[in-house]
N, C-alpha and C positions, 0 to 999 in steps of 0.2 A: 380497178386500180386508181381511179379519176376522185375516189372519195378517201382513201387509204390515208393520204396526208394531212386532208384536214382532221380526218377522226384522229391524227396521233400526235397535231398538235395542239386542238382541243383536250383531247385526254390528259397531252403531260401537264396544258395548263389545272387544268383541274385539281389532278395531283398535287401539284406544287400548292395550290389554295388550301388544298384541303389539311396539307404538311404546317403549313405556314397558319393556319388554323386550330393548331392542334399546339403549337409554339409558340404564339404570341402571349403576354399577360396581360395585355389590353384589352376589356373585355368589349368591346366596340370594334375596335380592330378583329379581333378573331370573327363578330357576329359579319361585318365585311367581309371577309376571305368566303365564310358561309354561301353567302349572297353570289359570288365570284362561282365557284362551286356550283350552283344552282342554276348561275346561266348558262354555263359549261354543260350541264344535263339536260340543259333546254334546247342546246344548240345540236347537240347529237342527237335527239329526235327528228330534227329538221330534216339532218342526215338519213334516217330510217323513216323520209315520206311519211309524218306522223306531224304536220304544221299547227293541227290542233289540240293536241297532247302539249306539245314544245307552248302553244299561250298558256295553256292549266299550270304549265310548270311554273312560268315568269308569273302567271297572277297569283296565284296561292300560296307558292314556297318564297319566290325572290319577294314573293311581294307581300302579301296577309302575313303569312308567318314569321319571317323575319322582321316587320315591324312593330310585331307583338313581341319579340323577342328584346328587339333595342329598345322598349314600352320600357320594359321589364328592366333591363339594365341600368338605364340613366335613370330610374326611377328610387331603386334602390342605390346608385351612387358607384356602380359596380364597372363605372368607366374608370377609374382612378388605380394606377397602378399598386398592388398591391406589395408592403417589403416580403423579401423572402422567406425571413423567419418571423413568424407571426408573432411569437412574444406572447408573454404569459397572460394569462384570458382570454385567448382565442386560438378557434380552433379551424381548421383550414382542412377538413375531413380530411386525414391521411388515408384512413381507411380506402377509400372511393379507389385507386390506384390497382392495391390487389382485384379488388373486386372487381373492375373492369378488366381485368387481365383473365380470369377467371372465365366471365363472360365470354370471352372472344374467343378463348381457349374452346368451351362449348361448345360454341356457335359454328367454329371451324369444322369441331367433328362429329357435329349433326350432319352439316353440308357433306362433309368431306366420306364420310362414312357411304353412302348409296352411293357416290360417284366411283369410290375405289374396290365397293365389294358387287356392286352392278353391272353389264355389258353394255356398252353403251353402243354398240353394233343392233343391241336384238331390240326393236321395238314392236310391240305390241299392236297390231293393225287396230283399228277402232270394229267397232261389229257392226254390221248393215242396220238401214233403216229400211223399214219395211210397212206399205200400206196396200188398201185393199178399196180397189174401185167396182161397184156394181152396175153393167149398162147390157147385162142378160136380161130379155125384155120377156121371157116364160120365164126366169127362176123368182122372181116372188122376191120377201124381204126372206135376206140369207143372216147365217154365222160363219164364219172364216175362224177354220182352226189351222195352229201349227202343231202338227204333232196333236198331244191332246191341252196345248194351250190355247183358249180361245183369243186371237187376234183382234175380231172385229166381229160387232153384233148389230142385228136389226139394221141391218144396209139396204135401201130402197133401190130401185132402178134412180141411177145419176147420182148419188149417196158416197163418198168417200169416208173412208176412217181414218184416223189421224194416225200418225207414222209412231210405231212400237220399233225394238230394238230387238231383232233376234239373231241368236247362234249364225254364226257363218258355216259355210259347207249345206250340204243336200237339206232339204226340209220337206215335210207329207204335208202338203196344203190340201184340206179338205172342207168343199162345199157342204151344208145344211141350210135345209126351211128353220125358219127360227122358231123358237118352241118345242122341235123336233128332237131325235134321239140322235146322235152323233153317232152311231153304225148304221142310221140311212141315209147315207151322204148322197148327194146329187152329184157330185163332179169331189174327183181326187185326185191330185199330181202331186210328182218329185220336183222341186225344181232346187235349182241350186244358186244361194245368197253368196255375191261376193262381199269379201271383208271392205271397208269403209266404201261402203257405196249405198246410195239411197235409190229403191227399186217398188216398182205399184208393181201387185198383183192385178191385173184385170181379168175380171171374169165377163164373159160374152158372148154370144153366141145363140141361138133358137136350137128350142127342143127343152126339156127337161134335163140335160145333162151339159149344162154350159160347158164354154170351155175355159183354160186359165191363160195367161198369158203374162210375163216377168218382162216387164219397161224399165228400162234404166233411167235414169234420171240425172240433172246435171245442177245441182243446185249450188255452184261456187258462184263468185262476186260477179256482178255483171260491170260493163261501162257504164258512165252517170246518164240519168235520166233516158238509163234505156232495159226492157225486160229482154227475156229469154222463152223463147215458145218452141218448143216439141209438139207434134202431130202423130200421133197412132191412129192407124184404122181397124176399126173392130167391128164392121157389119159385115158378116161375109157376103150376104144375097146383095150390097151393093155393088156397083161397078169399079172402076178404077177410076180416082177423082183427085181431081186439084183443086186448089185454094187458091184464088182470085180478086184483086182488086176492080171492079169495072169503073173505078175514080169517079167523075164528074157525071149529072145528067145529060147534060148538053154540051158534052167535050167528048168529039171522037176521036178516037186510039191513043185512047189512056189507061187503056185494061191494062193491067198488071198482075202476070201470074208469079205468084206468092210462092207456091208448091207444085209442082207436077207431078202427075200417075204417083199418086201414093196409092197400092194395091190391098186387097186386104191382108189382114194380120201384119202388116209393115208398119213400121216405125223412120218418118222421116230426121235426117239430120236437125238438131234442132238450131233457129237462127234467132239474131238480136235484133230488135226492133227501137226504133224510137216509141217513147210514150206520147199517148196520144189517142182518141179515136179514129177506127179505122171501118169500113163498108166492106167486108169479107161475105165472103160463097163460096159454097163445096159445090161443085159443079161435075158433070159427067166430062172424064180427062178427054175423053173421042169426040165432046160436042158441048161447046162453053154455053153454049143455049141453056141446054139445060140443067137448070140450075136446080140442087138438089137437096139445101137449105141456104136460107140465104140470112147471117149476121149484120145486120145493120149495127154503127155504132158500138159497136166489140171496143170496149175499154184495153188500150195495152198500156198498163200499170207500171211507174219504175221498180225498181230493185223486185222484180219477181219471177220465175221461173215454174211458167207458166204449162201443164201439159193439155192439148185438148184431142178430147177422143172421142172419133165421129162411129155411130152407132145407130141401132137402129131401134124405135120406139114403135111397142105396141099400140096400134089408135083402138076407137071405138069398133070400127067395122072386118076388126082382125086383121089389116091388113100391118105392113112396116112403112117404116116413115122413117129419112135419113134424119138426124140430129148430129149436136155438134156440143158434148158435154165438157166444160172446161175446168182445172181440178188447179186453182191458184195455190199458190207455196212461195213463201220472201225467202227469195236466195240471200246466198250468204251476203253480209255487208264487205266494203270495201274498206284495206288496212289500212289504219290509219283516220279513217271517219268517224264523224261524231258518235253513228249509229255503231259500228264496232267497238267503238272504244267503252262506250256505255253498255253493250252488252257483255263485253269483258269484264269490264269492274264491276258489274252486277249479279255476275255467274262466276266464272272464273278466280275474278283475286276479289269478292266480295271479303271473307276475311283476312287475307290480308291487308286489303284497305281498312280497315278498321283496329288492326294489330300496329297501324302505321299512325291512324288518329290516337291511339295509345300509347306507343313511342311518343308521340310531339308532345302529348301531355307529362308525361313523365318528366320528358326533357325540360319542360316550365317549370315544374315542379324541384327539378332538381337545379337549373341557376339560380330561384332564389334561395334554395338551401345554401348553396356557395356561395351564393353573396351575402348572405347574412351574416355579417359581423357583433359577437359579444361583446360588453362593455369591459372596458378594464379594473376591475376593483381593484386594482394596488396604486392607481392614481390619486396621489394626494389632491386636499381640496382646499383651495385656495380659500380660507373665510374673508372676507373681505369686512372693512368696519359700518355697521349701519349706518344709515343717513336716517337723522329724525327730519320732521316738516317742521318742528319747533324747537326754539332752545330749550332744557331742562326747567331753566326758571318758571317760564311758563307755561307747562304743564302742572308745575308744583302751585303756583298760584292758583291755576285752574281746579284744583282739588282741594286745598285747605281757606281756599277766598280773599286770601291777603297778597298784596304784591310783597314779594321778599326781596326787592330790588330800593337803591338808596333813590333820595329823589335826584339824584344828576342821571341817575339811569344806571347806575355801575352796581352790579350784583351786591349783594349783602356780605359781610366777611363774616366768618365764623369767630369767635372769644378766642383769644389764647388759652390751649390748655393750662395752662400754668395758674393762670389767672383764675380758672373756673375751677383749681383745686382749692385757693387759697380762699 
């Protein structure tokens, strides 16, 4: 309720600009009220925590476009009130009036049309993302089907595939060697995809017949310059293990445990970190001695939502060995940042930001159409009487070679007719 007031006298001013914009004959004054208008939509982004949307607004609209606009105006002379009745030879597009009326009319029952034959109650859940992590240390490189859509192919031990969008509700994931015939599957499960949720398949386990495993995943916006880490444990023949900071060499009781008794096939809470380098160890939970991989230097990255999943690697001498597989993913961005707002108008409303650079053109296109004034041909023309650079005498002199001037200087007189008949 703390924002209610300014949004609604921001709004009314707006309005009123935009009224008083639509009213004015000045065409300087109207491009003003514009402007007015424009800070008004710069200043309710403020309000929707959007600081850097609210600068795009003031530099590009209050500012680039409207100065090419007023370019335009006083260039063509189009500050100057114009009279009412233009008067014969000029035309002042009457037309223009229906036809915007037309337009709006349209435009209203494009909008209006899904709003009033649609439920605005019923929306549509978005459909799961789903990927497929491989850290079964006997399945080989696999293919992951759904159903009979292949998922993901050629997945090595530590191997992720990139997140596909499948059906919500139950789905037949099924294991294959890659190459193989898809009815001799190594590993088959039901498992069931919620609607907008982003979910890894993990496959894991010793034996020929891995197992699968369905990890939720949290990929919304984090705090600044901080990641997101989930912990799954997927060696079963490991013990029960925590994640450890042991901090400094030569600083005692500065461990820091990170995680505790994460068991296997458990999925810890996932937590926020500062970015940064950190000195992390999966260590036996009953005995921090022993430590059971140890990450030196573990990069925790911003805006990323991170999962790592401790497993067990086949070595040379057939034995397992714990590791600690990490599967990076850039959470979502934060509303109102640079990073959102550029992924928005690049996906999102990429065309209509460009139906918008097409509107402002038009619109240029169309004020100097209106300001274009016709001449008047029914304007008499004033002849005015020439001015020579010399008197007549002397041009006349200049062409027959004789001065026809008396010698006092006083032009020649012409004979009396009268005289030149007789």
């Amino acid at each position: 309720m703390v924002e209610i007031w300014p949004f609604v006298i921001v709004g009314a001013i707006a309005v009123a600009a935009a009224v008083l914009m639509l009213l004015e004959e000045n065409a300087v004054h109207s491009a003003l009220y514009l402007i007015v208008v424009m800070a008004c939509i710069s200043f309710l982004f403020l309000l929707l925590n959007a600081p850097f949307l609210a600068m795009i607004q003031l530099t590009v609209y209050a500012g680039a476009i409207m100065v090419l606009f007023l370019f335009v105006i006083m260039l063509l002379g189009a500050e100057k009130v114009l009279p009412a009745d233009p008067g014969q030879g000029k035309n002042r597009m009457r037309w223009f009036t229906p036809l915007a009326v037309i337009l709006t009319v349209g435009l209203l029952f494009v909008i209006g049309t899904p709003l009033l034959v649609g439920d605005s109650d019923e929306r549509l859940a978005a459909q799961p993302m789903v990927r497929v992590l491989n850290v079964a240390p006997d399945a080989g490189i696999i293919d992951v089907y759904a159903g009979d859509e292949l998922i993901a192919s050629g997945l090595a031990f530590g191997d992720a595939s990139p997140l596909v969008t499948l059906a919500a509700g139950e789905q037949a994931i099924s294991i294959v060697e890659s190459a193989a015939d898809q009815a001799g599957a190594q590993a088959a499960s039901t498992l069931t995809l919620e609607p907008d949720s982003v979910q890894t398949i993990i496959a894991y386990g010793t034996g020929e017949q891995p197992t699968l495993a369905l990890v939720a995943e949290d990929l919304s916006s984090v705090p600044d310059r901080s990641s997101r880490v989930t912990v799954f444990h997927a060696n079963p023949e490991a013990p029960t293990v925590s994640f450890v900071d042991f901090g400094a060499e030569f600083v005692e009781d500065d461990t820091q445990v990170l995680l505790a008794d994460l068991a296997p096939g458990e999925r810890a809470e996932p937590v926020i970190l500062r970015e940064g380098e950190v000195d992390w160890a999966v260590v036996d939970a009953s005995n921090h001695a022993n430590v059971l991989y140890d990450m030196p230097d573990f990069e925790i990255a911003r805006d990323r939502s991170d999962l790592i999943v401790i497993a067990g690697q086949r070595i040379f001498d057939g034995s397992l060995r714990t590791v600690a597989v990490p599967v990076e993913t850039p959470a979502e961005p934060t509303f109102g940042s640079p990073r959102a707002i550029g992924f928005e108008l690049f996906t999102t409303y990429m065309l209509p930001f460009q139906l918008l650079a097409m509107l402002l053109l038009a619109a240029m296109v169309g004020a100097i159409v209106l300001t274009h004034r016709e001449p008047d041909k029914s304007r008499r023309r004033v002849i005015g009487r020439r001015r020579v650079s010399r008197p007549l005498t002397s041009v006349i002199a200049s062409q027959v070679g004789t001065d026809i001037t008396t010698a006092n200087g006083s032009p020649a007189q012409l004979p009396d007719a009268d005289a030149v008949g007789k």
